[in-house]
N, C-alpha and C positions, 0 to 999 in steps of 0.2 A: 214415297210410301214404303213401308213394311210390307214384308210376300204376307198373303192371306193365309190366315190360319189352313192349315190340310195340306197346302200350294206352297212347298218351298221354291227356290231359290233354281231349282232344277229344271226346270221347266218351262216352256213359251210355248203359245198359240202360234204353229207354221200358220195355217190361215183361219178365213174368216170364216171359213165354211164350216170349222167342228173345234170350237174354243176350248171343248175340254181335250184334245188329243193334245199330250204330252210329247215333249221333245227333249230327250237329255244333250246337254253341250257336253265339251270337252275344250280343254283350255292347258296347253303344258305350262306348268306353274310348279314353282319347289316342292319337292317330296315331302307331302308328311301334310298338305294345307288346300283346305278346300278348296273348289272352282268353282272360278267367276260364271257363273251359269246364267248372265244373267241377258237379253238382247239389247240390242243397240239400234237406234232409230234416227233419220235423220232426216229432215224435211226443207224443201227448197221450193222458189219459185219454178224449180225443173221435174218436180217430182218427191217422192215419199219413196224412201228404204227401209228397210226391217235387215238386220243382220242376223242371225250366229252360228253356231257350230258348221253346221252345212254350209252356210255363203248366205250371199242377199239377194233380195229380191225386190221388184218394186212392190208397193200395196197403194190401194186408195185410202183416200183420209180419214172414210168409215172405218175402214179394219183397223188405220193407225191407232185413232182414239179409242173401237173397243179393247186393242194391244193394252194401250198404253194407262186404262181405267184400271186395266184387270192383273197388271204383272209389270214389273217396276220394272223400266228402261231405261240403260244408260244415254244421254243424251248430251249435246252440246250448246248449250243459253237456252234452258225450257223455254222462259217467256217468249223470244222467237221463233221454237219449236211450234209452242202452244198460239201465239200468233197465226203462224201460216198453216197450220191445222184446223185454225177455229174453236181451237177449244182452250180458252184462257186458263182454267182450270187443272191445265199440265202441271205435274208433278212427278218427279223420279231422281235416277241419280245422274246429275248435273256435274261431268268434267270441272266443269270451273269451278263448283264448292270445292272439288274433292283436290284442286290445285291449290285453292286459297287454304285449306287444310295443311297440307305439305308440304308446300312453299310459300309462307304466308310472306306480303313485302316483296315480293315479286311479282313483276309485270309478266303477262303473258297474254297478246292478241289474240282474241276469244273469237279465232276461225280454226277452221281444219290446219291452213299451213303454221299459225302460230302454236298453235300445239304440237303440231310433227316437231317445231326448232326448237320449244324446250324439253322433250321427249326423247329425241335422238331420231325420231321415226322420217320414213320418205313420206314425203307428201302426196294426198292420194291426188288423182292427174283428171278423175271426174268425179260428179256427184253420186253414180254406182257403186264408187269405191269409199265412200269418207264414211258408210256404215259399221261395214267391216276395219275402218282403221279405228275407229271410237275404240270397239273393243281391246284392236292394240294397246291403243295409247291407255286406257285404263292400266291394264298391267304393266306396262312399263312406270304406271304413275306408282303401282301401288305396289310395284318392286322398289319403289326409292324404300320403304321401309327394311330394306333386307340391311340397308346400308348406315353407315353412321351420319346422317344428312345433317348442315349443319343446325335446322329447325328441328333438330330431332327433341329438346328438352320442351316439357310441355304439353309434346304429343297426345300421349299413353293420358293422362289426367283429363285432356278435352274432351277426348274418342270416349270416355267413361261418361262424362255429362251429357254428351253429344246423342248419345246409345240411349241416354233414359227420357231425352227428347225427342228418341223415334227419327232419329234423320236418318234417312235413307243409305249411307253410306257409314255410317255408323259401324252396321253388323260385321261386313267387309273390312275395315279399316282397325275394331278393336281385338280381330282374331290375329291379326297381322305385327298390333305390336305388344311386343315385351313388357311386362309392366318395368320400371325401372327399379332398381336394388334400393335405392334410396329416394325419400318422398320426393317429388318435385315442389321447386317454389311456386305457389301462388304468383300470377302477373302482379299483383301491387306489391307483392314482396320483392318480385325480383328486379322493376324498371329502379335507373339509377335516381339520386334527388340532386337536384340543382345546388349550388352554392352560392351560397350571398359573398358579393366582392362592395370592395370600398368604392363608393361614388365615383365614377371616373370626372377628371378633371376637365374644364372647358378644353375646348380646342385651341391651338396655338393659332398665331397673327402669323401666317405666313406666306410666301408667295412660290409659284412653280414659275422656276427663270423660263425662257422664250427656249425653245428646243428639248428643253425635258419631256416634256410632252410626247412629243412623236420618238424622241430615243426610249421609252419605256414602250412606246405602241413597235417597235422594233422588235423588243422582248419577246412581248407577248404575238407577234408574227414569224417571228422566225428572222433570226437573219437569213436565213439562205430563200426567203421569200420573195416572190413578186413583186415590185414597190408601186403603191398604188396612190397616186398623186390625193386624189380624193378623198381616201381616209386619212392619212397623213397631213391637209388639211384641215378637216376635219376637228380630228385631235387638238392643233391649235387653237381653232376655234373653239373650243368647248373648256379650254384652261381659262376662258373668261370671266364664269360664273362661278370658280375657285378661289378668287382674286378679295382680299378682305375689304369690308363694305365700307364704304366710305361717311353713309349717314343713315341714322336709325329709319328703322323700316323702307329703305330702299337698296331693296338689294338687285344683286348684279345679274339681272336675266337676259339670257338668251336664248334665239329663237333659233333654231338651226336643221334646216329641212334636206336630209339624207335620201337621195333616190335607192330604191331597190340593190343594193349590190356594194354600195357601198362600205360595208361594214361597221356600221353606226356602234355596236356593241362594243366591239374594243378600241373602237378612239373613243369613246368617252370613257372607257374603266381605264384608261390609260392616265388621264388625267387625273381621275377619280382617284385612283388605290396610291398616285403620288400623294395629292392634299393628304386623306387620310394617314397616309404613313408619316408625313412630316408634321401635320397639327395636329396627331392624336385624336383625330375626331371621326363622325362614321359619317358615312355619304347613302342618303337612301335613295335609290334606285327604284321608280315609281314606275307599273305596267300598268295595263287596263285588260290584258287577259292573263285567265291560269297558264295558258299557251307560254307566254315570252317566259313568265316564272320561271317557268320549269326550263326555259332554253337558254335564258341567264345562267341559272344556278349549273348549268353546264360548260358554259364558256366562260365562267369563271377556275375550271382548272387549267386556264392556260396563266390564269395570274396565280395564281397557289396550286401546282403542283401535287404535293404533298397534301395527302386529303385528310390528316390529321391537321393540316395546319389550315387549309380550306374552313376546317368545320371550327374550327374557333374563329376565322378570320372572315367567312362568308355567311348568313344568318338569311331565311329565308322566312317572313314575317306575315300574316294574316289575319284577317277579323277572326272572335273568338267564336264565331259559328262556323267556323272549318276546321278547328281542331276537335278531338276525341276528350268529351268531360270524364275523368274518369269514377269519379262520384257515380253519374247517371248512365256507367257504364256497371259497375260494381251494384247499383240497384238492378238494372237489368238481370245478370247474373243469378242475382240472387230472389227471384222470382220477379219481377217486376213486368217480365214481357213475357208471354205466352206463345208458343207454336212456333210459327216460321220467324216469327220476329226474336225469338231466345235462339234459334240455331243461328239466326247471323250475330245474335251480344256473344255465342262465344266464338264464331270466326272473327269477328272484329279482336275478339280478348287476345287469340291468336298470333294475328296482326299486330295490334300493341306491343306487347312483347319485342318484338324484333322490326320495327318502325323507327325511321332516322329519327321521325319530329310530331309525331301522332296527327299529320294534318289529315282529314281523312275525302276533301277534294284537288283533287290537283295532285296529293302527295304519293307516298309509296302504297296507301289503299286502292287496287285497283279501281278504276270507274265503274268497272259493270257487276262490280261483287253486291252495290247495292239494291241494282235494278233489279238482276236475280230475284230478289226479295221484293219487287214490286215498290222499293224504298220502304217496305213496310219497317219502321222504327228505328231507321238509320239517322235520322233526323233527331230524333228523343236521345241520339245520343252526345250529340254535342249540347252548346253551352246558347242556343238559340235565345230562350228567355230573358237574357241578362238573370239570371237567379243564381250566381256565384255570390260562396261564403268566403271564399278567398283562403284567410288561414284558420276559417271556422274547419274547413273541409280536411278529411283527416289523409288526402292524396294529395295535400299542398304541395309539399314541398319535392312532389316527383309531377306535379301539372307538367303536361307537355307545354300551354298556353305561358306558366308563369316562367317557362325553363328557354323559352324563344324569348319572352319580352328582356328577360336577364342576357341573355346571350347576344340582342343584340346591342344590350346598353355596352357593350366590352368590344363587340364585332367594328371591323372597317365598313364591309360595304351588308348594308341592309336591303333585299332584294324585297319590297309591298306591291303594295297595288295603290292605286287614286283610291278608291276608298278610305281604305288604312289610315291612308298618309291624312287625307284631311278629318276620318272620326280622330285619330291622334291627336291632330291642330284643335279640332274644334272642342272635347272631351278628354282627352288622354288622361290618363293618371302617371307618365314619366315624364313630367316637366321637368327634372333633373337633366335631362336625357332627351331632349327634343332635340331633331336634328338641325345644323343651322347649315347643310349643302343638299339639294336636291337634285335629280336628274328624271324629268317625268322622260321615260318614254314611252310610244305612241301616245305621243302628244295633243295630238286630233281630238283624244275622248276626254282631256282636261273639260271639256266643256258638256257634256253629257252627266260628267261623273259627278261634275259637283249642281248638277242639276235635279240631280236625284238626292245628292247628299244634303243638300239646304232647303230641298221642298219641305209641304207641311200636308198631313192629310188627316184630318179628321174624319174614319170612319169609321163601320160599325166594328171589322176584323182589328182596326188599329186599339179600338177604347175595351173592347170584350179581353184582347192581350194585356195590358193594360190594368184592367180589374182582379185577371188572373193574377199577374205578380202581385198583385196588393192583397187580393184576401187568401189565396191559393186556392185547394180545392174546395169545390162548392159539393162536389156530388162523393161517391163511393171509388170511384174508378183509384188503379190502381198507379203510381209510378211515387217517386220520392218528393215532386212540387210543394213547398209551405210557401205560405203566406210574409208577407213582411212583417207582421207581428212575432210568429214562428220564429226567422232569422234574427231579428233583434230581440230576440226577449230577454239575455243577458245584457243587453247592456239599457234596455229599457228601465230593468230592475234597476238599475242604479242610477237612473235618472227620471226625473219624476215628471216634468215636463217634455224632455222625447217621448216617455209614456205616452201622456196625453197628447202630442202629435202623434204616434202611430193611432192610440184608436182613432183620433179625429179622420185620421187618413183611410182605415177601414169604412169607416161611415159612411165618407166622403165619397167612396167607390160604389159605392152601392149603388150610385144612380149612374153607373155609366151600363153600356148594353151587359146582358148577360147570354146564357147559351139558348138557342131556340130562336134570337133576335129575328132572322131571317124571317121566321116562319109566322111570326110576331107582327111583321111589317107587312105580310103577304095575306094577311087575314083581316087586315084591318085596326090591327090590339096591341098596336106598340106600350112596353112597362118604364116608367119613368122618365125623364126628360130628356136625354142622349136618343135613347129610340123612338120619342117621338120629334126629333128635331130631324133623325133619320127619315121617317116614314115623310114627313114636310118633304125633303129633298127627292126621294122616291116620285112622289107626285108631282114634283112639280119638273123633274127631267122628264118622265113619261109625258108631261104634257107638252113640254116644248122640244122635247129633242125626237121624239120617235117620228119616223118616214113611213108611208105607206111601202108594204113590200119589206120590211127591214128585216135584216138576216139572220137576230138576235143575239147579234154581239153588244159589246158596249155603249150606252149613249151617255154622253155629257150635254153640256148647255151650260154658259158662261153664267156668272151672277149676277147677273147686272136686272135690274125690276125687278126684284122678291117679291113674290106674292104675298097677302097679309097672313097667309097659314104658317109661310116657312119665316116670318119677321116675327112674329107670335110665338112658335117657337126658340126662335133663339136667345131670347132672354132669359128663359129658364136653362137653358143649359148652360148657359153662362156661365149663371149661378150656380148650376153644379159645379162646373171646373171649376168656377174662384175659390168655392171651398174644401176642394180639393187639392189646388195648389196652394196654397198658405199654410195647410200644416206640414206638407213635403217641402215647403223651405225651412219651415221650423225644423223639422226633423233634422235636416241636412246642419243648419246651426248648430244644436244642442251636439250633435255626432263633433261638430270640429271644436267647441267647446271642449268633451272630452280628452279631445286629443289634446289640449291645451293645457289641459287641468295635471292631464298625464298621472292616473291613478297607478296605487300600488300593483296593482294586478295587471294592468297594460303593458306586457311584454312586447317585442317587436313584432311578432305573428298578430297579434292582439292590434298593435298601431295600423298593420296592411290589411288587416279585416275592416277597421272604422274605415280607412282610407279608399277601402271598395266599395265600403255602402256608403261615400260620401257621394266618390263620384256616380253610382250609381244613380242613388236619390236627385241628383242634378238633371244629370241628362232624363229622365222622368219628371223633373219640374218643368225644365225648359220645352219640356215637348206641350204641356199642357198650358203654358204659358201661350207658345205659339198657336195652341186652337182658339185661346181667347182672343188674339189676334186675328187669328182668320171671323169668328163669331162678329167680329165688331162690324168688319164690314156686310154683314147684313143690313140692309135697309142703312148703310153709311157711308161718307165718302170714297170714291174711288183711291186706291194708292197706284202710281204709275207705276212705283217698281215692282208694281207684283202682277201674278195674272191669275185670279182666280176662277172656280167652275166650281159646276155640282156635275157626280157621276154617279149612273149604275154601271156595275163591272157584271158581265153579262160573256158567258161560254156558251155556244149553240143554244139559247134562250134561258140557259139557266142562271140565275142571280148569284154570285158570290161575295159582294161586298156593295156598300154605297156610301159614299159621303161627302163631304166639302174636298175640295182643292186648291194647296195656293203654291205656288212658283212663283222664283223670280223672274223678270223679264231676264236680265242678264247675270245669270249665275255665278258669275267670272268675280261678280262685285265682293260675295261675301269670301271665294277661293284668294282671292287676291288680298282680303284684309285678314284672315285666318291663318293662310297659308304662306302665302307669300312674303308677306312685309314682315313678318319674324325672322323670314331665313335671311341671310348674308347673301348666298347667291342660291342660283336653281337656272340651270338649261331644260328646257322643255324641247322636242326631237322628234319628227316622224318623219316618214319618206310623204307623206301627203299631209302636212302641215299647213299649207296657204287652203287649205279646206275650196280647192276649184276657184280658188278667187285669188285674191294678189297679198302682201304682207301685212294691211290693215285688218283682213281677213284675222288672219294669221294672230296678230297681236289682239283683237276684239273678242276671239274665241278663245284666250290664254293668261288674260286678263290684265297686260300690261297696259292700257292705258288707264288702269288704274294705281299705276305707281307713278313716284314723280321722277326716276327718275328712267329715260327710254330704253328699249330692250335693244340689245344688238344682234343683228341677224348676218344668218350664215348659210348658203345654197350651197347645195353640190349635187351635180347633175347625174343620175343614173348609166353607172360605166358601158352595163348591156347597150347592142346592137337591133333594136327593135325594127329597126328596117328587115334586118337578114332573119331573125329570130320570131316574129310573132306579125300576126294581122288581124282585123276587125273588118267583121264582116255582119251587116245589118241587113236581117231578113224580112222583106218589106211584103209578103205574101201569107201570113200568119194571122189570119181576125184576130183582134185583141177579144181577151172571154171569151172566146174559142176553145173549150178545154180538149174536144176530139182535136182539133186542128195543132193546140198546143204539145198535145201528147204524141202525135204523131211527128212532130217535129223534131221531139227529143228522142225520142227512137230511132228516127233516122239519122241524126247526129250521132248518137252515142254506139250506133254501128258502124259509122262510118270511120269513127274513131278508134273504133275498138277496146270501148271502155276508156278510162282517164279520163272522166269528167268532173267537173262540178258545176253541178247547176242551182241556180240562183234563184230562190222567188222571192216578190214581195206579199203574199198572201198563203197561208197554211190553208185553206181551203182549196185553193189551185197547187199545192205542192201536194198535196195527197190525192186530188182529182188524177193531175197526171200519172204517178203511179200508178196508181190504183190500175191504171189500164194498161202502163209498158213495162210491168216488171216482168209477167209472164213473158211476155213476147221475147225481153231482152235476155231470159234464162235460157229461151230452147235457143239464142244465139252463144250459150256460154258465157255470158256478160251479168255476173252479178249486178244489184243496184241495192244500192243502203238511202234508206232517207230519215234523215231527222224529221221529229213528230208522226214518225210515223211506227220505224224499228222501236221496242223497249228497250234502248240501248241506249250511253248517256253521248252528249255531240264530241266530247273529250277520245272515247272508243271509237266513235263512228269516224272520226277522224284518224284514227289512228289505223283502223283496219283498211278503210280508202288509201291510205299513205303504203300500207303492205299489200297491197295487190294492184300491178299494174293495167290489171283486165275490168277492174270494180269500179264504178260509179258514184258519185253520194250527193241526193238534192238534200239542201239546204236553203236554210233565210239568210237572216243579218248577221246573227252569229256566225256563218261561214263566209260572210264577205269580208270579215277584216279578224286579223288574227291567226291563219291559219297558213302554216309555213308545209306547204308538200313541195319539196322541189324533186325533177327529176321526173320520169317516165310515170310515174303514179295522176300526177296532173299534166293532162296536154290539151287542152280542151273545158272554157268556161262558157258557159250557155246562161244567159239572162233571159227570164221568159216578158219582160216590157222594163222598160225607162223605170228606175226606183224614186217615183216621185215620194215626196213625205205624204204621211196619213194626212189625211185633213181632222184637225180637231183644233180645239176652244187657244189651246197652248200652240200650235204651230200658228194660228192666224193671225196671233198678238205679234209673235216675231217677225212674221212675213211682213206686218202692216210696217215694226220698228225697225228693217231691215234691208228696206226696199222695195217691195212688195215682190213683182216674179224676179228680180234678181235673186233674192234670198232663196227662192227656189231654186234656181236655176244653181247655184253654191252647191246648193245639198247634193241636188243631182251628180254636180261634175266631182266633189268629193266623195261620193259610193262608186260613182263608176270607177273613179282611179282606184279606193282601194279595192274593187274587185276585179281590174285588172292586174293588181297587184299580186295576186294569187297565183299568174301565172306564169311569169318568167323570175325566179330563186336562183338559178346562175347564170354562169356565163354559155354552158352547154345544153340549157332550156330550149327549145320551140315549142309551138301553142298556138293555136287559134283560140282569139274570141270572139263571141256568136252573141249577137241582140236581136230578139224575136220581135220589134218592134217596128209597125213601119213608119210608126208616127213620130221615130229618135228625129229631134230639131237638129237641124247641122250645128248650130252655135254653144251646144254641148260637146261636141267632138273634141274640144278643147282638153278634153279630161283627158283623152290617152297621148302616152309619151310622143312627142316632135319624133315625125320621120316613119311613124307605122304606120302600116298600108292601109287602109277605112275603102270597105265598099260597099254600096248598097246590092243586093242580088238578089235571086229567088229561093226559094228552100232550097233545090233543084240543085241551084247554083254552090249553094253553102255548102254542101252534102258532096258534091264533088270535088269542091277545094279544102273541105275536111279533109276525105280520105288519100286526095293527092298528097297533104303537107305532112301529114300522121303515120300514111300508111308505113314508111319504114321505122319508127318508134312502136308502132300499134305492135308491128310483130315481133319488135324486141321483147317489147314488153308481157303478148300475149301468150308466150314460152314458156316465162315462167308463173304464170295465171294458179291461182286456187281452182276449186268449187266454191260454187255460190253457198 
């Protein structure tokens, strides 16, 4: 906020007792320029501080938020200020905007001690002290302006926008800088533009002789390296899936399962960056979290050095909803977002500017610079809709999106994800340029990934998106969204029959849901055939799926006996789709037509616009195609390879979405006939690859018995000492749904520890129960705790500030069971609060039945357990205890943790003393160098 008109900048309420009594600060800051006059506040699960001029003091949470309603405060991540205050509604001047300002494209852990390291400042030693260092750290941030920094170009032009949008640091920040002598560029003037190169040629037929392989993984360790029999096998093995194919659509796969330690990453780039250097061709390297992304693209400077030649040579690739649109970035800008949501369009603008790749998750845009903002509009700024004009857009030819897809058709090694890799396979628009070498690692979630990527859902949130891109907007509201008659109206003109496809396809839309649909189906008054085929499915899961007692989350119920309501509906909406997909194929024809016909005015920008809204229009046929597929089987024969249901999507009882559902049973079918049998070869690689079960495991979740010809596999056993290094200990004294019992459990644990934990749930209502009750406790012990779904912080930071402080805690779910690499003193200690059996739903029951029935459970189980043991020993100088609050763990699961670690069953009593026996000398390495919470 801005000081209240009368009430400069001068002034703070010392207490609560007489809010008008003024206090002047003082601040030694350069001659001749105002003082920071302003307090600094900080709030913990140990307490509430007030800072300034005089010192600090504690307050309660009343006086904080009268403070903090009435006189802007500098503070450190509001939203968890405003969290642990109670008052959501915090606003002031937030450290972290005012770094992302200053240092935009730099990282900085958004705690006390991450601030003090890019500051220069000591780090304050308790939570008494982190008030009074805010203040520091502010002037040392806002002494960077005295200097020539290298973000300095830019500045002075933002701070001027920034000022007439009222952002609280504004006033501060545009007395400080210079205007510049000469105008600054505009960001879209000044980002560089991509270059169109000649088609790269197929890859060459060649082969890597038998010992290249590990003499390049040589290289790239060091000779004067440790020789690790392991990776060095490894490497050979992995030169398999490099080897030229022998017969169409059967390429060269291997399966090859790396224990923890082994160094999986550079035996296979080893073999990887030979093929590409000798066949000219790129090798995409497929992850399943933003985590390994980013930890790739780092260990790839041991293969390129030279980070000019890295960045031509290594290309890091994503869906185009993680990069920065800069279109609906330049609408923002330019009025399109109002309030808090215009002060992040121009720190993002900021950002852009001096951004390696504009990705704005995963990449060099901090995680938490969105949450800040509540996410309010960070999302409108990428490219979510598919509503790209391609070279209609007048930032074409500087897109961050089309300047990655070019870079990596020229690139060796392309770092994706499973996603990517198979929307590529299944839609791409670079078939020129499709890769014929894969390498999935974390191989495990091949089967997840393309489970999500080949479903079908017909619901109300999928067909209401849907209608949006087709007619655009319906109502007043403000942003740049047109309609697909809008986008094609030049080249409609010129074609008389795509004309009459798009309006048919306008029409057409009309019957799918529209906005209010919710509210529509909840009243009883669903409008036109899509919503009422909705409101059918609505009724008839409430009929058969709801339990007495039910907790208001999601219900399904398979498809199987449609009632005559919901079989009654579905032929009319059919009928809507049919005729809605028939002119979206026309459409998609008449566009390749054009391109055929190759008109006078069809420049190459002009050929990559049709060739956007070809494939666009496809992947939108094909989707509505696959609902009429799912429509059929109402009230008609079963298809085995699919598994269909009807859902309501339901948060603490409120309704979000509803509609059909269809999966396949075995996903691997369409990943293996899209994905696979194109490439030549592809090694697929995890350390927990046989998924708790044996190699058919392995191959059934990876899809090779879908190929003809067999995958070859390759073990290598975990070099760690699990005997001397780690132990499991199963606490058989814990009620299960016991939340007091639960909570006290982990409190005793994570003092016994002394912080370096990670704890594990399977249910978000039990990970926020348990907080809820040990965070205070575990504060007045000095022991931070972070928890996902609970902190406004995104799991990417929350992991990252856990990884920086080896005193701090951090519960999490699934997402922190696999993916996440803390080695060292930060993690010693993993706590599962029960057995991570699967959800029970419509989809897990098909597979159970098709996969053995409690075997197929018993799989899942021993593959979560291994990789959440996995979390815990990251080298070779690791120890750790892991902790099961379960007393009902089956021994025949024990299987999951590595041969030779110690397994006991004990009492809390007992776990709690062989914690802090095994910990205590880490605990107090580690608890030295400890933050504030």
């Amino acid at each position: 906020m801005f000081p209240r008109e009368g009430r400069g900048p001068d002034w703070v309420p010392s207490s609560g007792e007489n809010k008008q009594q003024k206090v002047a600060l003082s601040f030694p800051v350069p001659q001749g320029r105002a003082v920071l006059r302003y307090p600094a506040l900080h709030a913990s699960h140990a307490g509430i501080w007030i800072a300034n001029a005089d010192g600090a003091r504690p307050i309660g949470r009343g006086e904080a938020i009268r403070i903090a309603a009435d006189t802007p405060v500098i503070m450190l991540n509001a939203p968890l200020v405003g969290q642990r205050l109670g008052y959501p509604d915090l606003s002031g001047l937030d450290l972290l905007e005012l770094y992302a300002f200053l240092r935009p494209a730099q990282f900085a852990v958004p705690t006390p001690k991450g601030i003090a390291r890019v500051t220069g400042l000591d780090v304050p030693s308790e939570d008494a002290e982190v008030a009074p260092f805010l203040l520091r750290a502010a002037e040392a941030m806002l002494a960077l302006t005295d200097t020539d920094w290298p973000e300095r170009e830019g500045a002075w032009t933002a701070a001027q926008s920034l000022f007439r949008l009222r952002w609280p640091w504004a006033p501060v920040v545009a007395e400080r800088l210079k205007k510049p002598s000469v105008n600054e560029r505009w960001l879209f003037s000044s980002l560089p533009e991509w270059e169109e190169h000649a088609p790269r040629p197929a890859p060459r037929t060649v082969t890597i002789e038998p010992g290249d392989a590990e003499a390049r993984l040589v290289d790239l360790t060091g000779h004067g390296a440790e020789e690790r029999p392991g990776q060095r096998a490894y490497a050979g093995a992995a030169t398999a899936a490099f080897a030229p194919r022998a017969m169409r659509d059967t390429p060269n796969l291997v399966l090859a399962e790396a224990g923890t330690g082994i160094g999986k990453t550079l035996g296979y780039l080893a073999p990887a960056s030979l093929w590409a250097e000798k066949a000219g061709g790129a090798v995409w390297i497929s992850t399943y979290t933003k985590t390994l992304q980013r930890q790739l693209g780092q260990e790839t400077a041991r293969l390129y050095p030279d980070a000019a030649i890295r960045k031509a040579k290594v290309v890091t690739r994503k869906g185009r909803e993680n990069y920065l649109c800069l279109l609906n970035l330049e609408d923002a800008l330019q009025g399109g977002f109002a309030g808090r949501a215009a002060i992040l369009a121009h720190l993002v603008a900021r950002w852009a500017a001096y951004s390696a790749d504009g990705d704005m998750v995963g990449g060099d845009l901090p995680g938490w610079l969105p949450t800040l903002f509540r996410r309010n509009g960070s999302t409108a700024l990428t490219d979510r809709r598919g509503e790209c004009v391609y070279a209609g857009c007048p930032h074409y030819r500087k897109c961050f999106i089309e300047r990655a897809a070019r870079a990596s058709s020229d690139a060796d090694i392309v770092i994706a994800n499973h996603a990517l890799v198979m929307v590529n396979a299944a839609r791409g628009r670079e078939l020129a340029t499709r890769p014929t070498r894969y390498v999935f690692d974390e191989g495990h979630h091949i089967f997840d990934a393309a489970d999500s990527m080949f479903a079908t859902a017909l619901t109300g949130a999928e067909t209401i998106e849907l209608r949006r891109w087709i007619l655009g907007p319906e109502s007043s509201g403000r942003g740049r969204r047109r309609g697909l008659a809008a986008r094609l109206s030049d080249l409609a003109s010129y074609d008389e029959q795509g004309a009459r496809a798009i309006s048919d396809a306008v029409t057409a839309a009309g019957a799918l849901a529209a906005d209010g649909w919710l509210q529509r189906l909840g009243e009883g008054a669903p409008f036109g055939p899509i919503e009422t085929l909705l409101a059918a499915v609505r009724g008839l899961t409430y009929a058969r799926a709801e339990q007495p007692g039910d907790a208001g989350y999601g219900l399904e119920t398979e498809l199987a006996e449609p009632d005559a309501t919901l079989i009654e509906a579905a032929a009319p909406a059919a009928a809507a789709l049919d005729a809605l997909v028939r002119p979206l194929v026309t459409l998609g024809r008449r566009l390749e037509a054009v391109l055929a016909e190759a008109p006078d005015w069809m420049d190459a920008p002009a050929r990559a616009r049709v060739e956007g809204a070809i494939a666009s229009i496809g992947w939108r046929a094909e989707t509505v195609a696959s609902w009429l597929s799912l429509l059929a089987r109402v009230g008609g024969p079963v298809d085995g390879d699919f598994v269909d249901w009807l859902a309501v999507d339901r948060i603490e009882g409120r309704e979000f979405d509803i509609g059909l559902h269809r999966h396949w049973l075995d996903p691997t079918r369409p990943f293996a006939e899209i994905v696979l049998k194109p490439a030549h070869g592809a090694l697929v690689t995890s350390a927990t690859l046989t998924g708790g079960g044996d190699w058919e495991v392995a191959e059934a979740r990876t899809g090779a018995p879908h190929l003809l010809r067999p995958a070859a596999r390759f073990e290598a056993k975990s070099p760690f000492d699990y005997t001397r290094q780690a132990e499991v200990l199963i606490v058989t004294d814990v009620k299960r749904g016991d939340i007091g019992a639960l909570a006290n459990a982990y409190a005793q644990l994570i003092v016994a520890s002394r912080g370096g934990t990670l704890g594990l749930f399977t249910a978000i209502r039990r990970l926020r129960g348990v907080h809820g009750r040990i965070a205070d406790r575990l504060a007045r012990e000095g022991l931070p705790l972070h928890a996902q779904h609970v902190d406004p912080i995104d799991t990417g930071t929350l992991v990252d500030i856990f990884r920086d402080d080896p005193g701090a805690s951090l519960l999490g779910t699934d997402a922190l069971r696999d993916g996440v690499d803390v080695p060292g003193e930060s993690l010693r200690l993993v706590v599962m609060e029960g057995v991570p059996w699967a959800k029970p739903s419509v989809l897990h029951a098909a597979r159970r039945l098709a996969g053995g029935g409690s075997a197929y459970d018993d799989r899942l189980v021993r593959a979560r357990l291994a990789q959440a043991f996995g979390r815990l020993i990251r080298r070779a100088d690791d120890s750790g205890v892991f902790v099961m609050l379960s007393a009902a763990m089956p021994s025949r699961l024990l299987s999951a943790f590595p041969p030779g670690v110690p397994i006991a069953r004990v009492t809390l009593e007992e776990a709690v003393a062989r914690v802090a026996s095994r910990l205590s000398s880490r605990a107090a390495v580690g608890h030295e160098s400890r933050e504030p919470a």
